[in-house]
C-alpha positions in Angstrom: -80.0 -23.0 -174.0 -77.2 -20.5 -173.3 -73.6 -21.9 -172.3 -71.9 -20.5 -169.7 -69.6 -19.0 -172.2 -72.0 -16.9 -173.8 -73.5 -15.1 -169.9 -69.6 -13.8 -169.3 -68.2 -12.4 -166.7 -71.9 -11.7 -164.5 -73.0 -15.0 -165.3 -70.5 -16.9 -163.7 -71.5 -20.8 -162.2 -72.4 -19.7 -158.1 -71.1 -21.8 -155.7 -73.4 -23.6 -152.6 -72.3 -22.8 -149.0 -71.8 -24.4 -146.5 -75.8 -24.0 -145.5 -77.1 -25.4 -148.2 -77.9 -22.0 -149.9 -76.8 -20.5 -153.2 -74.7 -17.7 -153.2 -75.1 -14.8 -155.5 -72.3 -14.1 -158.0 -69.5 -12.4 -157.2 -69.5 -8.9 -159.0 -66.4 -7.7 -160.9 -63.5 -5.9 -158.2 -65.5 -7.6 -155.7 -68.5 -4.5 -156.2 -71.5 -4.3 -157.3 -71.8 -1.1 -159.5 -75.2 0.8 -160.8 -76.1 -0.1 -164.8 -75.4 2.7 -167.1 -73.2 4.6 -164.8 -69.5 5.1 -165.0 -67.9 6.0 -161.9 -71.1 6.2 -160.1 -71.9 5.5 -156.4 -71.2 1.7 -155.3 -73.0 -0.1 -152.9 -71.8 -3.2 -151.1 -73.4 -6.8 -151.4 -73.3 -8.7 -148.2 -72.0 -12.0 -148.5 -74.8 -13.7 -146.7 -77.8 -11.5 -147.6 -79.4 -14.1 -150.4 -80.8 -12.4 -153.6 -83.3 -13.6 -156.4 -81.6 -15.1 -159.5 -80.6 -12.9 -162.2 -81.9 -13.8 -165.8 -78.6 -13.9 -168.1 -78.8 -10.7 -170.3 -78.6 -11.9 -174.0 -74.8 -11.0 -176.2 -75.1 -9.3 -180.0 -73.7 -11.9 -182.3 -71.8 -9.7 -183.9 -69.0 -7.4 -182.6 -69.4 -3.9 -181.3 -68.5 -0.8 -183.4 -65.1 0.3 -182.2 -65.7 4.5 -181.0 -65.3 7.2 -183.2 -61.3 7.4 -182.7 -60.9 4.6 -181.0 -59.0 1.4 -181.7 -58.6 -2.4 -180.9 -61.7 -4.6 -180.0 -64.3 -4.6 -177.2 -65.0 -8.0 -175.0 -67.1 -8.8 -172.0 -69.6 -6.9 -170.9 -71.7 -3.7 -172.6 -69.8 -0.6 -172.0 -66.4 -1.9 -171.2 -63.2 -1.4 -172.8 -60.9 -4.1 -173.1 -57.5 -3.1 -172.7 -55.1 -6.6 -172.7 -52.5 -6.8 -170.3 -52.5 -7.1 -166.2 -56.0 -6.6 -166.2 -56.9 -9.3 -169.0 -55.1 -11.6 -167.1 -57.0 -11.0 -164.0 -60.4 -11.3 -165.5 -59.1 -14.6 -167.1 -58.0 -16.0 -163.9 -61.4 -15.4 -162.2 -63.2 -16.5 -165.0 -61.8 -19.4 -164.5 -61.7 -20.1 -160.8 -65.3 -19.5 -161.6 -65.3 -22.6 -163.3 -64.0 -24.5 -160.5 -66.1 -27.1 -158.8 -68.2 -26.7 -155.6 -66.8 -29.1 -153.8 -63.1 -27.7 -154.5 -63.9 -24.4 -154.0 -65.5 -25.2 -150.2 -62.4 -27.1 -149.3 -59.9 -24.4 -150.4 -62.1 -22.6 -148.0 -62.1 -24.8 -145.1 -58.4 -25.8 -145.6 -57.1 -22.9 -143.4 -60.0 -23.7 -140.5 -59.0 -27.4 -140.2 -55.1 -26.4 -139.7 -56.0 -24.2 -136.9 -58.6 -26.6 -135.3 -55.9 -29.3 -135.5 -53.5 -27.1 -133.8 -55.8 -26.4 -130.9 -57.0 -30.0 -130.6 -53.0 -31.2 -129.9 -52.1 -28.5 -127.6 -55.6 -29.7 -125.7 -54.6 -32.8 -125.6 -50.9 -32.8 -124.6 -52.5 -30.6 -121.7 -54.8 -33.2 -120.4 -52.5 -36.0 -120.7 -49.9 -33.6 -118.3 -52.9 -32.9 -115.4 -53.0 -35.9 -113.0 -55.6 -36.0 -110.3 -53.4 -36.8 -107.2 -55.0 -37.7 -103.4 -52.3 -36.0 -101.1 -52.7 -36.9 -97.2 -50.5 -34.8 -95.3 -50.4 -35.7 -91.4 -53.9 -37.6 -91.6 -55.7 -34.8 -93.5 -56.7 -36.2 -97.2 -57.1 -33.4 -100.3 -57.3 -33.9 -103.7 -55.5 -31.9 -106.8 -54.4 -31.3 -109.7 -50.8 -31.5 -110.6 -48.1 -31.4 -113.3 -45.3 -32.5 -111.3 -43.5 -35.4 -112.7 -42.6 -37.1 -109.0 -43.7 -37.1 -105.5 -40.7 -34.9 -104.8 -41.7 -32.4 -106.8 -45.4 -32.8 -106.0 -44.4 -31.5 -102.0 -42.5 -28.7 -103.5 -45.2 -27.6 -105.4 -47.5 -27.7 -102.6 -44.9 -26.1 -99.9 -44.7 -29.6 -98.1 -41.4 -29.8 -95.7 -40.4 -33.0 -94.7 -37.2 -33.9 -92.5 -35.3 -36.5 -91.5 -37.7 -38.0 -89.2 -41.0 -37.5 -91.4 -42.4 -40.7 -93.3 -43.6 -40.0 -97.3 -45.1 -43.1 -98.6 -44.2 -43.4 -101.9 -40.8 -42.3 -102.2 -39.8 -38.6 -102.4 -37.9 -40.0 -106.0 -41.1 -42.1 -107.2 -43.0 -40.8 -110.1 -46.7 -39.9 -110.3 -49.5 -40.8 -112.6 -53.2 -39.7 -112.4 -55.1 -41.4 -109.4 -52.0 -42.0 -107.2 -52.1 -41.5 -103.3 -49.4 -39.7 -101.4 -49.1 -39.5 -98.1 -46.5 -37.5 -95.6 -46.6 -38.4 -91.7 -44.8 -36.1 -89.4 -42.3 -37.6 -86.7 -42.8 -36.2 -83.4 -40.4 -36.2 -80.5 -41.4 -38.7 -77.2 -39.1 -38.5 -73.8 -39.5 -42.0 -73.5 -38.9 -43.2 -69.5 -39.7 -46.8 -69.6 -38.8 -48.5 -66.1 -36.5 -45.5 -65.2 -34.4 -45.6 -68.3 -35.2 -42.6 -70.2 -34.4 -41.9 -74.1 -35.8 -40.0 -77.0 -37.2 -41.1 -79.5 -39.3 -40.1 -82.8 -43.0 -41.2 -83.8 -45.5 -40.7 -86.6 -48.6 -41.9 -84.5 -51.0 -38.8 -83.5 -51.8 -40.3 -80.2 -50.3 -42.1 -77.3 -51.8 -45.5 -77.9 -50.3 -45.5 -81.2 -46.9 -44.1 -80.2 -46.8 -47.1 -78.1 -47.9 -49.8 -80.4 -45.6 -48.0 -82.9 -42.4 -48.4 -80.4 -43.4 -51.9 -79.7 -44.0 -50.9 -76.0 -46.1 -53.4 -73.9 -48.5 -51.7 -72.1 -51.0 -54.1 -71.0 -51.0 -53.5 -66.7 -48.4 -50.6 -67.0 -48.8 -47.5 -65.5 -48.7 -44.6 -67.9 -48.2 -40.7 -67.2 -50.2 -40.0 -69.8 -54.0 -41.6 -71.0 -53.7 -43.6 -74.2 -56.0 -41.4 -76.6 -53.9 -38.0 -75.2 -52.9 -36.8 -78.7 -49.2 -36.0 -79.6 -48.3 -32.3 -81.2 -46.1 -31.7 -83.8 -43.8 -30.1 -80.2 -43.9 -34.2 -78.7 -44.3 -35.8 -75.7 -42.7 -36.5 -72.1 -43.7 -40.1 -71.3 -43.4 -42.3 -68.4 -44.1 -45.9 -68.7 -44.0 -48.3 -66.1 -44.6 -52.1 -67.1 -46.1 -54.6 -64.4 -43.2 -56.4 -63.0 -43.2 -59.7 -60.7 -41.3 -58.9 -57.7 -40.2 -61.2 -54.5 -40.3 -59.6 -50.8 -38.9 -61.6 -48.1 -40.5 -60.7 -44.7 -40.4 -62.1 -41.0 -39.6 -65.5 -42.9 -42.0 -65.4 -45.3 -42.2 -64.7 -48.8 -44.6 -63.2 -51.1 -44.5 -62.4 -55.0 -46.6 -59.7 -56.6 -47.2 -58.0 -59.8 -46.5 -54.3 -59.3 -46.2 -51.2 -61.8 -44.7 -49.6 -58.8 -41.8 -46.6 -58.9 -39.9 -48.0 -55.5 -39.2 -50.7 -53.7 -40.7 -49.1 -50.8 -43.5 -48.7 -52.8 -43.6 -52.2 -53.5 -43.3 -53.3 -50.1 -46.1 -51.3 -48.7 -48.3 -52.8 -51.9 -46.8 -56.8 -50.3 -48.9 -55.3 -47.2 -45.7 -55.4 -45.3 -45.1 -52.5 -42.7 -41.1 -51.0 -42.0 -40.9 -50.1 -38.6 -38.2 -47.8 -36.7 -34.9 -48.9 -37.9 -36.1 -51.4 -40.6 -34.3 -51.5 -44.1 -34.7 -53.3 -46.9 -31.7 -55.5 -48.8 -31.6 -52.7 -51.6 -32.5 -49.0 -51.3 -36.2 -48.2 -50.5 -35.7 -45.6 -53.3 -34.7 -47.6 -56.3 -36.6 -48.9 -59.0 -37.8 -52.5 -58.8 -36.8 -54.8 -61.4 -38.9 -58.0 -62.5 -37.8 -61.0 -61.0 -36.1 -59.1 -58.0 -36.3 -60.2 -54.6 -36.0 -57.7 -51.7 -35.6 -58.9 -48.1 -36.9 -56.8 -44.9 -34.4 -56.5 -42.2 -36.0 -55.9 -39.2 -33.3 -54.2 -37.2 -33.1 -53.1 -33.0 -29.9 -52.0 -31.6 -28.3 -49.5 -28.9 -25.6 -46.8 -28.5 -22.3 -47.5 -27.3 -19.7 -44.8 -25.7 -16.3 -45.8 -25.6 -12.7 -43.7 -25.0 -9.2 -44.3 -26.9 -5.7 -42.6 -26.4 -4.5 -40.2 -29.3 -0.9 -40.6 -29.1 1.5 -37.6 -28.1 4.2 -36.1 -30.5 8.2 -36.3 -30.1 9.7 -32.8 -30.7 13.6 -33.1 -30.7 16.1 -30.2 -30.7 19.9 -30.0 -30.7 22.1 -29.2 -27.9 25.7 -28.9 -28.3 26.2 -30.0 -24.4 25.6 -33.5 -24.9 27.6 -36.0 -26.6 26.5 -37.4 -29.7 23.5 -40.0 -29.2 22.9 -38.5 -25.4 19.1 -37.6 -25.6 17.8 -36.0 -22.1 14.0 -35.5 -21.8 12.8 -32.4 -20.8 9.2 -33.0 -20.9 7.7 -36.5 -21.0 4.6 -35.7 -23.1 1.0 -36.9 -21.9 -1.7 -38.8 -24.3 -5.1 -37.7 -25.0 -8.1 -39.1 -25.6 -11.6 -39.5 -27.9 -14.5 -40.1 -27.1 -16.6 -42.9 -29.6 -19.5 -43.4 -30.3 -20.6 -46.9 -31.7 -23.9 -48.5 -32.7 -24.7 -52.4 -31.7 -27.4 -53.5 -34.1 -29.4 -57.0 -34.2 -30.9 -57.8 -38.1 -33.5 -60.2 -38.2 -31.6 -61.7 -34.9 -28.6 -61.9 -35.7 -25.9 -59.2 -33.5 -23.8 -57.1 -35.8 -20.3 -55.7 -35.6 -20.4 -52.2 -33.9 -20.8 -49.2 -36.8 -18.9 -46.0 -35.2 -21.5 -43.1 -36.0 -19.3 -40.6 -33.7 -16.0 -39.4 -32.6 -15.3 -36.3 -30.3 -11.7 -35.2 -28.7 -12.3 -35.1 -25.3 -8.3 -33.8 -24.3 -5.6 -32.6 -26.8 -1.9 -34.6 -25.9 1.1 -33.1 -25.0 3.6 -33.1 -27.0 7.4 -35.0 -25.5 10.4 -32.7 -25.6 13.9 -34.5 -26.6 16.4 -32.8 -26.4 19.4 -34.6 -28.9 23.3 -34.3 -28.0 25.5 -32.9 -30.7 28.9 -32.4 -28.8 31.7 -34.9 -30.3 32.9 -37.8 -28.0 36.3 -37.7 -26.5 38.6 -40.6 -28.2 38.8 -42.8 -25.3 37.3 -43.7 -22.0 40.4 -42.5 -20.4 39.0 -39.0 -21.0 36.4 -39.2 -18.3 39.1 -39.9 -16.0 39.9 -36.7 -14.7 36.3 -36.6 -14.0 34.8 -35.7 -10.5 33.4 -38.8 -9.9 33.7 -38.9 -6.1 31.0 -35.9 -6.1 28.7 -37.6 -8.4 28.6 -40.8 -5.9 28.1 -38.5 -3.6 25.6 -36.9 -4.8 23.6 -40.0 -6.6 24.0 -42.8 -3.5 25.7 -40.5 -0.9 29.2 -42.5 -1.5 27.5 -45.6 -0.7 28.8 -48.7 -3.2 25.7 -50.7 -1.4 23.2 -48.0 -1.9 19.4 -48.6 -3.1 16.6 -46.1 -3.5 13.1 -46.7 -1.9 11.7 -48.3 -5.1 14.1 -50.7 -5.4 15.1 -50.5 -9.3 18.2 -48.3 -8.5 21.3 -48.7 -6.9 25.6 -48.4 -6.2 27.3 -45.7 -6.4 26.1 -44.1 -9.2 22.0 -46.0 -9.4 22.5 -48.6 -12.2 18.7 -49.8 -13.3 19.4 -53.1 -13.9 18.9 -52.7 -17.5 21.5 -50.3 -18.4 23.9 -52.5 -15.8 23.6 -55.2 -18.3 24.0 -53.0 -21.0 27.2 -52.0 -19.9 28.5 -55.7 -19.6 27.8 -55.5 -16.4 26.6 -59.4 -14.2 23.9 -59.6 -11.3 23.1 -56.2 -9.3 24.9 -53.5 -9.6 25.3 -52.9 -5.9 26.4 -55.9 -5.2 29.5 -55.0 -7.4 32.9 -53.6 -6.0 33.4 -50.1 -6.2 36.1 -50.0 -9.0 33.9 -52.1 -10.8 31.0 -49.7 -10.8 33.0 -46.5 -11.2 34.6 -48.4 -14.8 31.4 -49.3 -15.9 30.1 -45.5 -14.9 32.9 -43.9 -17.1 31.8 -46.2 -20.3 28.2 -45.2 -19.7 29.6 -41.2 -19.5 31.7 -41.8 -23.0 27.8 -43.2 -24.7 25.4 -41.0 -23.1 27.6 -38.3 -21.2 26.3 -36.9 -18.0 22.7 -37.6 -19.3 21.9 -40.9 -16.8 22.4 -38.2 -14.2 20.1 -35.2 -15.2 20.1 -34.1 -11.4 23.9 -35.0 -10.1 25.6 -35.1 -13.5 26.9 -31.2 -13.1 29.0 -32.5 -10.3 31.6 -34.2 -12.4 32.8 -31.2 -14.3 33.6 -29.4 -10.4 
């Protein structure tokens, strides 16, 4: 039997792929070169293509004759030189991983496969563990997807979801997100809320009316609603008016009866009570205002009539210096006159009962007349002796005709000079001044000249300075 020494370098051991089949031996410089030609053509082997066995080609026992000229010794194969050095050392070392065992031989093979397998394999799965399958609901419409993003905030940013302040996110904008979670976003709309006349804004997530309401905790159950309950909201709100059945009291013709009313007034209310207003009828509160629940509201059933009645409008005092008089001497020039308004007034009777008069009108019927005073400013003289030299027979005789006993037709004036009675007291004067001497009334005449000058006697008073 032949060793595996004695085939050389062309007989190497073949090594068994991977398929089970036996593959040729691997020809020296990796060629396969024609027998008995040096330098001739070489034709490629391919690696898979299989090829019948090769009988090993029996070795001389005894060295070859070195050429004519030639030196050293000859090894290997027929026909080849052996030269020593690189080359030898290259033949040696595939000689001997020709040696190697099969199984060694396919793993130095495979080695380099496996490390790039294994490479692929982790990337794959750090990949997969990263995806998570994520339900996302965004204003009631439900999609699922495939994420990376670590949170739920990050998740709506990825996806170009805007919340605000008044949008709901269920979980948490900061929560974080593993496969199979649900997130869902609810937009808040705007609703003009008018419940009972008070109106306010405020913000929902419900799509329609019904569920804005049970949302707001409104009770609607009997109320009338400006809207139906499955009207859906938009994302651009809602004006809503709600108004809840209330139980209200109305107090008619002495009788009272309670109902349950969604109504806007009380006059609607009161119409609802089947109770009719008539002519000048009122209620206790304004028809117009909204009825509360628990309120009671009375009907005044009201008659009355028109009243005309006149009042004076007093007259002004217009006053103006004169440097004739004395001081505190005032002399009317014009007495003034009052004028007068017309009123009108209205007498009313509620449910029986008479009620002051209400003025509804006032007209000026005649404009007064003003009175115009006119005011001494002359100084007095020091002493009553100074109205001595007076011409006081003229003024006697021009007041009573010289007369000490003198009265005029009306009977309130009289003497020499026609004392009232009033100013006769006034000047300390007892009784009547006619019935005085006629000393006694000229002295008391010259005190009432040094008060009032010659102003007592705006007709004869010019006759005591002749």
């Amino acid at each position: 039997m032949l060793s595996p020494e004695s085939l050389g370098p062309a007989h190497e051991p073949r090594a068994t792929g991977p398929a089970g089949w036996e593959a040729p031996p691997a020809p020296p410089y990796g060629v396969q070169g024609v027998p008995g030609a040096r330098g001739g053509r070489t034709v490629p082997v391919a690696p898979d293509a299989p090829t019948e066995p090769r009988l090993p080609r029996p070795q001389p026992d005894t060295p070859a004759a070195t050429p004519a000229g030639g030196t050293g010794t000859v090894e290997g194969r027929t026909g080849e030189r052996g030269t020593g050095g690189r080359a030898e050392a290259r033949r040696a070392a595939r000689r001997k991983r020709g040696f190697e065992r099969p199984e060694a031989q396919a793993l130095r093979r495979l080695l380099p496969q496996a490390l790039v397998v294994a490479f692929l394999a982790g990337g794959t799965s750090a990949f997969v563990a990263n995806d998570k399958a994520i339900e996302l609901s965004v204003d009631g419409r439900p999609r699922t997807l495939h994420t990376f993003a670590d949170d739920v905030r990050e998740l709506l940013a990825d996806e170009g979801v805007k919340v605000g302040a008044h949008d709901v996110v269920a979980p948490a904008p900061g929560t974080a997100l593993a496969s199979g979670d649900e997130v869902a976003v609810r937009y808040g709309r705007p609703v003009h809320l008018t419940i009972d006349g008070e109106r306010r804004r405020v913000w929902t997530t419900a799509h329609t009316v019904d569920g804005a309401l049970g949302q707001l905790g409104v009770r609607a159950e009997g109320a009338h609603l400006s809207a139906s309950r499955s009207r859906p909201i938009g994302r651009e709100g809602l004006d809503l008016d709600v108004r809840t059945e209330r139980a209200v009291t109305i107090m008619a013709d002495g009788r009272a009866r309670t109902i349950r009313t969604n109504a806007a007034s009380v006059a609607e209310a009161v119409r609802e009570a089947g109770i009719t207003l008539r002519g000048q009828d009122m209620t206790s509160v304004p028809a117009g205002s909204f009825p509360r629940d628990g309120q009671t509201v009375t009907v005044l059933r009201v008659t009355g009539t028109r009243e005309v009645r006149e009042e004076r409008i007093p007259f002004e005092v217009r006053r103006a210096d004169d440097d004739s008089l004395f001081e505190g001497v005032e002399v009317v020039d014009e007495p003034g006159r009052y004028g007068a308004r017309r009123l009108t007034y209205t007498l009313r009777t509620v449910n029986g009962v008479r009620q002051r008069p209400r003025l509804e009108g006032s007209e000026v019927v005649r404009r007064p007349q003003p009175r115009m005073v006119r005011v001494g400013t002359k100084p007095r003289p020091p002493s009553r002796g100074g109205a001595d030299h007076l011409n006081w027979a003229g003024l006697a005789a021009c007041e009573s005709g010289g007369r000490p006993r003198a009265v005029d037709p009306s009977g309130n004036y009289g003497g020499l000079y026609q004392f009232d009675t009033r100013t006769w007291h006034t000047l300390g004067g007892t009784g009547r001044p006619q019935d005085a001497s006629a000393a006694e009334q000229t002295r008391r005449a010259k005190k009432l000249y040094m008060r009032r000058g010659a102003t007592p006697w705006p007709h004869c008073g010019r006759h005591l300075h002749r």
